[in-house]
C-alpha positions as CSV (number, residue, x, y, z in Angstrom):
1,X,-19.9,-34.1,-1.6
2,X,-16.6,-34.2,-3.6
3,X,-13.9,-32.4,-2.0
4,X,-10.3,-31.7,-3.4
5,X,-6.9,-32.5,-1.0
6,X,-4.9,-29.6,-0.3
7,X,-2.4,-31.1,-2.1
8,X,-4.6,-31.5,-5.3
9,X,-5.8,-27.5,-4.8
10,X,-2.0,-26.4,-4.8
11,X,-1.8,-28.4,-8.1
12,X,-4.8,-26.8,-9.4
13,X,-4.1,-23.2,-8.4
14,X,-0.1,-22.9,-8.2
15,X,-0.7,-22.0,-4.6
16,X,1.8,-23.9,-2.2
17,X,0.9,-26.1,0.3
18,X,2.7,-24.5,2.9
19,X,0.8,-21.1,1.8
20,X,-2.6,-23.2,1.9
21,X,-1.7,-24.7,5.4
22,X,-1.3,-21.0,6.4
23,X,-4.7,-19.7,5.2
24,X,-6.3,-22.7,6.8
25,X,-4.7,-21.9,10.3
26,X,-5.8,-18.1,10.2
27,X,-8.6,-18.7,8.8
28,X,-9.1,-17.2,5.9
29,X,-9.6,-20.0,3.6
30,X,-10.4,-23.4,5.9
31,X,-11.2,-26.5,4.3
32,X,-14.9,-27.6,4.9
33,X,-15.2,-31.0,4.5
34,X,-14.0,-34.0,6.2
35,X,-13.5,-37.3,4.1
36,X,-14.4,-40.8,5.7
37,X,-11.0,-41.6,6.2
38,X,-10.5,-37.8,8.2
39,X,-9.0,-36.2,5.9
40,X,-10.0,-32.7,5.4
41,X,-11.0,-31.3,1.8
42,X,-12.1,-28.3,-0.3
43,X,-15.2,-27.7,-1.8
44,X,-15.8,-26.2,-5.1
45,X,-16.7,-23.1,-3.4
46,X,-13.8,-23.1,-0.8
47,X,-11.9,-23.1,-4.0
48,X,-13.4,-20.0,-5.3
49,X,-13.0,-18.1,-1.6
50,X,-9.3,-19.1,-2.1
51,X,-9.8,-17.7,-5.7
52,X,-11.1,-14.5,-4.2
53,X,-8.0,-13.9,-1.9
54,X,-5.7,-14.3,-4.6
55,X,-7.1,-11.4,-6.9
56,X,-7.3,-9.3,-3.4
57,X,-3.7,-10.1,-2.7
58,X,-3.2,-9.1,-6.3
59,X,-3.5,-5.8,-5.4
60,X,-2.1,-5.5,-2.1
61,X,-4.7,-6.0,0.6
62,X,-3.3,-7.5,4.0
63,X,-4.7,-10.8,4.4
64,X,-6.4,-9.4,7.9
65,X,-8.6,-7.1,5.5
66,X,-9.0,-9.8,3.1
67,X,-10.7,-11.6,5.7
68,X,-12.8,-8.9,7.2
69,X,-14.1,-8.0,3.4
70,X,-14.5,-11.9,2.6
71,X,-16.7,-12.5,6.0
72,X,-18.9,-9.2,5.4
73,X,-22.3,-8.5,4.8
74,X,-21.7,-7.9,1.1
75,X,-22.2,-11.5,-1.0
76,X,-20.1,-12.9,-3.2
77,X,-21.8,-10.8,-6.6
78,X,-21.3,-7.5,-5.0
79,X,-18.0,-8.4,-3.7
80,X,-16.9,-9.5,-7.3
81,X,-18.3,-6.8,-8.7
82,X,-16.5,-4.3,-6.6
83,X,-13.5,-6.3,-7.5
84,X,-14.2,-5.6,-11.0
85,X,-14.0,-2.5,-10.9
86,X,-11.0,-1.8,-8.7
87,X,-9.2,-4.0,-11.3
88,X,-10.8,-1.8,-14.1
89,X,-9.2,1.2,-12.5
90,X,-5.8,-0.6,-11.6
91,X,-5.6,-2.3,-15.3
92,X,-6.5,2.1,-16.7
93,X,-3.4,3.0,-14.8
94,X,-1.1,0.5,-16.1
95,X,-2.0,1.1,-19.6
96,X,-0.6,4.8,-19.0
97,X,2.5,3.6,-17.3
98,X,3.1,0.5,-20.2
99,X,2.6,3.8,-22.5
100,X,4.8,6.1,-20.6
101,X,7.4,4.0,-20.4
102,X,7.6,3.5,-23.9
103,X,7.7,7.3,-24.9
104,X,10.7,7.1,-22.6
105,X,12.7,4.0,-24.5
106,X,11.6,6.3,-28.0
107,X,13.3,9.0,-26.1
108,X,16.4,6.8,-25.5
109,X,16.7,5.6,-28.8
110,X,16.9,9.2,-29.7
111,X,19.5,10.2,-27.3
112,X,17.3,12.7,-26.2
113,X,17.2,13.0,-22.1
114,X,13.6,14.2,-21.0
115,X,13.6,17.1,-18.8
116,X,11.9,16.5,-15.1
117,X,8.8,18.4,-16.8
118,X,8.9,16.3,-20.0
119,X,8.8,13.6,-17.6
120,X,5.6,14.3,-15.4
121,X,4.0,15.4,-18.5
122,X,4.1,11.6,-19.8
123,X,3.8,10.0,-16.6
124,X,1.0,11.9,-15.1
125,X,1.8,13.5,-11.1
126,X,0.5,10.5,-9.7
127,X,1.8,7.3,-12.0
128,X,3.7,6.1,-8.9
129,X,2.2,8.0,-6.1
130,X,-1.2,6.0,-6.6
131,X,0.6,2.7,-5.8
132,X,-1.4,1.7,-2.6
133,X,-4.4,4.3,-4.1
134,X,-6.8,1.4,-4.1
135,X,-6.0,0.1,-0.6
136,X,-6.0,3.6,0.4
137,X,-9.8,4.2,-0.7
138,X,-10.9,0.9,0.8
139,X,-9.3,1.8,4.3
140,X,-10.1,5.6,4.4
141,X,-12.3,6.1,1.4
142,X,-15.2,7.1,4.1
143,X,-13.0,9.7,6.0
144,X,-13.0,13.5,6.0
145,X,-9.3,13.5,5.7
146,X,-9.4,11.6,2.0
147,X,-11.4,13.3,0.8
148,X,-9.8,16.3,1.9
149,X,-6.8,14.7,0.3
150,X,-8.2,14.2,-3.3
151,X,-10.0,18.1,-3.3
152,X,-6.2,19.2,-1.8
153,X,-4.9,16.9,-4.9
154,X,-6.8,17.8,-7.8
155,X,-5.7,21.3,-7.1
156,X,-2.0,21.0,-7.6
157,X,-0.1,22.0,-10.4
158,X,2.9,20.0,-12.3
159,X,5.5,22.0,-10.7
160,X,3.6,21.3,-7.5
161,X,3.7,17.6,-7.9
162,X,7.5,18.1,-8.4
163,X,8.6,20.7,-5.6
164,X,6.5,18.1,-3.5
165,X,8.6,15.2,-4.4
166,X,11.9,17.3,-4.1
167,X,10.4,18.3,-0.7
168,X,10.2,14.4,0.7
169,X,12.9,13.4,-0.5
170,X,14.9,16.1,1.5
171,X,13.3,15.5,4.4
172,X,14.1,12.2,4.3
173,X,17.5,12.5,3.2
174,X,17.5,14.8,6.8
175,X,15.6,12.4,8.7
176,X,18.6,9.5,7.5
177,X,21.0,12.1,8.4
178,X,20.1,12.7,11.8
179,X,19.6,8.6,12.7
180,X,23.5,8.7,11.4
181,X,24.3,11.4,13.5
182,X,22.5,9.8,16.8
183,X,20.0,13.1,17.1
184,X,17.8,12.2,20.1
185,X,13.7,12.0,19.3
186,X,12.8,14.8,21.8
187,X,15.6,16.7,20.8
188,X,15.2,20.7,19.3
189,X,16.3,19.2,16.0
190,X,14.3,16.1,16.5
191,X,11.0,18.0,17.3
192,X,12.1,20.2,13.9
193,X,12.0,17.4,12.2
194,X,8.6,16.0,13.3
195,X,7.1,19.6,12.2
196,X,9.1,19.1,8.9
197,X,6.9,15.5,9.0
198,X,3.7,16.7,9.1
199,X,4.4,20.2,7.3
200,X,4.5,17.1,4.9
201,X,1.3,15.6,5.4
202,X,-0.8,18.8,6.0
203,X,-0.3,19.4,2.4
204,X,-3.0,16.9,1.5
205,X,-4.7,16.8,4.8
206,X,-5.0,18.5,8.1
207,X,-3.2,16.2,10.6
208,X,-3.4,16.8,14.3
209,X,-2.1,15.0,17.2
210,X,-3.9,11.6,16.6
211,X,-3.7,11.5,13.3
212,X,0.0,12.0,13.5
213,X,0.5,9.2,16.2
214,X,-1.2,7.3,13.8
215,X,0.6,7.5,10.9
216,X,4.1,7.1,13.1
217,X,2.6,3.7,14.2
218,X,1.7,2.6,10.5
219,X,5.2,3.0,9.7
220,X,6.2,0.6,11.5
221,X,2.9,-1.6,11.6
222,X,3.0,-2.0,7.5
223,X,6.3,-3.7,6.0
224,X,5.7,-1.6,3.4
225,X,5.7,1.7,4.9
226,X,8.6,0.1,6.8
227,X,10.4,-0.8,3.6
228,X,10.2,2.7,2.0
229,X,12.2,4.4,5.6
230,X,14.5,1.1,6.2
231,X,15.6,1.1,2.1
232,X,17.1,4.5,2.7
233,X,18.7,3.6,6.1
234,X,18.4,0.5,8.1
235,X,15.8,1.3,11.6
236,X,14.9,4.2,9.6
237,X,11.0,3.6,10.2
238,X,11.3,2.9,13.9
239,X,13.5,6.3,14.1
240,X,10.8,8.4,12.0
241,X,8.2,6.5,14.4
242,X,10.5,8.0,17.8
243,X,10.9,11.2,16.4
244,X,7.2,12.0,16.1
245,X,6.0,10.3,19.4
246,X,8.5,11.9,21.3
247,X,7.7,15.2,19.5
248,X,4.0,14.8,20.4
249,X,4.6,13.8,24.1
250,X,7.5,16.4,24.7
């Protein structure tokens, strides 16, 4: 059976080495051959797995669910046509954003400034809110709470979609403010906060205890999530984390 060297495969794909070594190590993309001399090599097929995680990374998976999906009951046709049509949907949405972002530069060009309104109204109320949309769906797609979430959704207006916004980014201008300030996670104003949190949250979704504890541990359990608290304010994350465990077990 010919099999390719890893170093041949990063050649081939652009994939590093390094990156390759790392896949083979957790498993998600092993080399299954071994060559007379002991060297281990890739198959055509191991080459298209390795294909496979690259369009899933494309759109944000974690390599732990790449794996779980890869190793699944479903084969590799269904798999690549689920694919398909997740990057059907995710290729739909960029066309509006490529489009959007144009009527803005023809704005520009005619020194007009759009209004917040003008703005939504080219951009949709969820051109940027849908970033992790697809992820979202894989992970939670079977849960009352989504669906919940897209009935609670479809139902808001423009000016909803913009009080919302100017909403969370208050509260996390507050939440910043009170890390600054050294507010305690327990505290009165801590525990206001946390009710601020998932005043947040319940407008998409009803979100008890669990749920709550939940989310606070994604936060800091997704570098993303982690990202979008520490951007504003270094240890942001781990702070929004305290100030909802603290307010659930006070």
């Amino acid at each position: 059976m010919d099999a390719s060297t890893v170093g041949a495969v990063s050649a081939l794909t652009g994939v590093s080495i390094r990156t390759l070594h790392h896949y083979d190590h957790i498993g998600l993309v092993v080399p299954s051959v071994r060559s007379p001399a002991g060297y281990r090599g890739y198959t055509d097929a191991d080459i298209e797995r390795l294909h496979l995680v690259l369009v899933y990374r494309s759109i944000g998976l974690p390599l732990g669910q790449i794996r779980a999906l890869l190793d699944g009951d479903a084969d590799v046709l269904d798999r690549l046509e689920r694919q398909h049509r997740l990057l059907l949907e995710q290729a739909d949405r960029l066309q509006h954003t490529i489009t959007a972002v144009e009527e803005l530069m023809d704005a520009h060009r005619s020194g007009i400034q759009l209004s917040a309104e003008e703005q939504v109204e080219i951009f949709g109320t969820t051109a940027f809110g849908d970033e992790y949309a697809v992820e979202a769906e894989q992970r939670w797609g079977d849960t009352d709470a989504w669906k919940q979430s897209r009935q609670r959704a479809a139902q808001l207006t423009k000016q909803d979609w913009i009080d919302i916004k100017n909403d969370n980014d208050a509260l996390l201008t507050a939440l910043a403010d009170a890390k600054r300030r050294g507010v305690p996670p327990g505290s009165a104003e801590g525990d206001a906060l946390a009710r601020r949190h998932r005043a947040s949250i319940e407008r998409f979704y009803d979100c008890d205890d669990e749920m709550h504890r939940c989310l606070a541990q994604m936060y800091l359990a997704d570098e993303r999530f982690t990202a979008t608290y520490d951007d504003v304010e270094p240890g942001l994350a781990q702070y929004v984390h305290d100030v909802i465990v603290a307010g659930l077990d006070g």
